[in-house]
N, C-alpha and C positions, 0 to 999 in steps of 0.2 A: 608130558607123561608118555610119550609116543604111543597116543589113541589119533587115529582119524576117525571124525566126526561127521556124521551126515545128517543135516537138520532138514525136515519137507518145509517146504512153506506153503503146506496146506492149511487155511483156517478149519478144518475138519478132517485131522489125521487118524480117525479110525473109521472112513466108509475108504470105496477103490478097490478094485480088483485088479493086482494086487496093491492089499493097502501103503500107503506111502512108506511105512518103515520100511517092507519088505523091498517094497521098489526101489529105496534105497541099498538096504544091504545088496541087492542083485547088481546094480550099478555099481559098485565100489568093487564087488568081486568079478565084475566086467573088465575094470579098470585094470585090475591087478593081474587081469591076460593080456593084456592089449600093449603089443609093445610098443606103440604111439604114447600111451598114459604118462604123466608122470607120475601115477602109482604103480607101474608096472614091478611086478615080483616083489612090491613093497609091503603087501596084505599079507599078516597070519589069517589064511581064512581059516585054519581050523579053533578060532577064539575069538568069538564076535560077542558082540553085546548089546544089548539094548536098553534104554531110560529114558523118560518123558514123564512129562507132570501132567496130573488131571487127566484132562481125555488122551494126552500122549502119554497116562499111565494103562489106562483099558485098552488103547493101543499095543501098549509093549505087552503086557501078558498075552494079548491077542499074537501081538508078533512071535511070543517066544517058541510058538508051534512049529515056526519054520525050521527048517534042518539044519541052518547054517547057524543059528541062533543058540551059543552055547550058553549064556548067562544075562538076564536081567534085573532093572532095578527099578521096577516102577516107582513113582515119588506118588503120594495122595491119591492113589486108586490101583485096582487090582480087580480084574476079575479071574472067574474058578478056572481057571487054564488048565486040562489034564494033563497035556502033552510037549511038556515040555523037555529042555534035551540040556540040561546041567542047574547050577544050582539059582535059588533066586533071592534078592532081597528087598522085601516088600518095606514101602516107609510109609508111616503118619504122620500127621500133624495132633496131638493130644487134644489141640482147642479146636480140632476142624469142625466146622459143621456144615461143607458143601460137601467133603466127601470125607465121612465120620471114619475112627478108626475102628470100629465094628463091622463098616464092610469092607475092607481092607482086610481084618481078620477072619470074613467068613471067607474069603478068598481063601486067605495063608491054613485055614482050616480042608478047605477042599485039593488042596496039593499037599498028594502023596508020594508022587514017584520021585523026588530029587531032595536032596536038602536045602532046606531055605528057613530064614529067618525075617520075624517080621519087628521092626525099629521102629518102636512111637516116639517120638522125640515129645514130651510132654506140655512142655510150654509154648510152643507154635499149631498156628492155625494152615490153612491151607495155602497161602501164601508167604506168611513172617517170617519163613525159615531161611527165604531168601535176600539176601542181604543189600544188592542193588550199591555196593559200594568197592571201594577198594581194590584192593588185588588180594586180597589174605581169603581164603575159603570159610566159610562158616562150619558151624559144626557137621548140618547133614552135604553140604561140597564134598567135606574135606571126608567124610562114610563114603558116599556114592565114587570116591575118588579110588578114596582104599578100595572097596568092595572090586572095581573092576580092574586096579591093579593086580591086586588077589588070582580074580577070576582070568582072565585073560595074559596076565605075564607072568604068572604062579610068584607074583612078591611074598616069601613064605614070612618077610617080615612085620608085614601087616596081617596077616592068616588070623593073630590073636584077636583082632578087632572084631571078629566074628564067630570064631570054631570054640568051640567047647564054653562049660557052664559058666566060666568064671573070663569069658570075653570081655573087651573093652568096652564097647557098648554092652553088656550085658551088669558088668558091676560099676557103671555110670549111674551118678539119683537122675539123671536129667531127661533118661532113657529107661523105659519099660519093655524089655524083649521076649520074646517066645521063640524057639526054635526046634525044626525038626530035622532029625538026621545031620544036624552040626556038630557030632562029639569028636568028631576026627580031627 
């Protein structure tokens, strides 16, 4: 999809100053000065992204304060992030009950300044949305996939999967949406 990926392999990716994702994204846009890198001038830094499950979702909200940070997608958690700098797409699990979709929405309830929409996928728990097989994406892959083609290479052909009332996920039974400032 031409995303570079940067995963910590912190077993505790939301403590650090600064916390791993960001020490990530700073590294990758290190790389992409350094004319030694083989990612040199290969980064859009002005389209970055961020996603992580679980505590690499209270992460990525946390991470999305940084400046460089245009767009995330936390998976199964979210916290109330004010400051963030483009739009977000929050996901649940509908069966979750280690990180319920209630607080996930009391997140996507406290963010007002960007458009963001928050996707219960209704039949998976905190885990089962993950497929653990094949090479084909599952339903929320193949969301988190669109979402950041969207956000980061403006794919205006996936745009429908998210923006306005009548979005893919939106008039899916499988998917329960809410969204703010998505009518564009």
């Amino acid at each position: 999809h031409g995303f570079v990926v940067i995963a910590s392999d912190s077993p505790n990716v939301s403590q650090g100053s600064p916390a791993p994702m960001v020490a990530g994204v700073t590294w990758v846009l290190q790389q992409n000065d350094d004319p030694t890198s083989e990612l040199y001038q290969k980064i859009d830094t002005t389209h970055v992204g961020a996603t992580g499950h679980s505590q690499g979702a209270f992460a990525t909200t946390t991470a999305g304060a940084d400046s460089h940070i245009t767009t995330i997608a936390p998976l199964c958690g979210a916290s109330a992030q004010r400051n963030l700098h483009g739009p977000a797409w929050l996901f649940c699990g509908g069966m979750d009950t280690t990180v319920p979709c209630s607080t996930v929405q009391s997140s996507f309830n406290a963010i007002t300044n960007v458009p963001i929409i928050l996707a219960d996928y209704l039949s998976v728990d905190h885990a089962s949305w993950i497929p653990f097989r094949g090479t084909t994406p599952g339903p929320v892959e193949a969301a988190v996939t669109a979402w950041m083609r969207v956000q980061l290479m403006g794919d205006t052909a996936l745009r429908s999967w998210f923006y306005g009332p009548s979005c893919k996920l939106c008039t899916d039974a499988g998917w329960q949406v809410m969204q703010k400032m998505m009518d564009q």
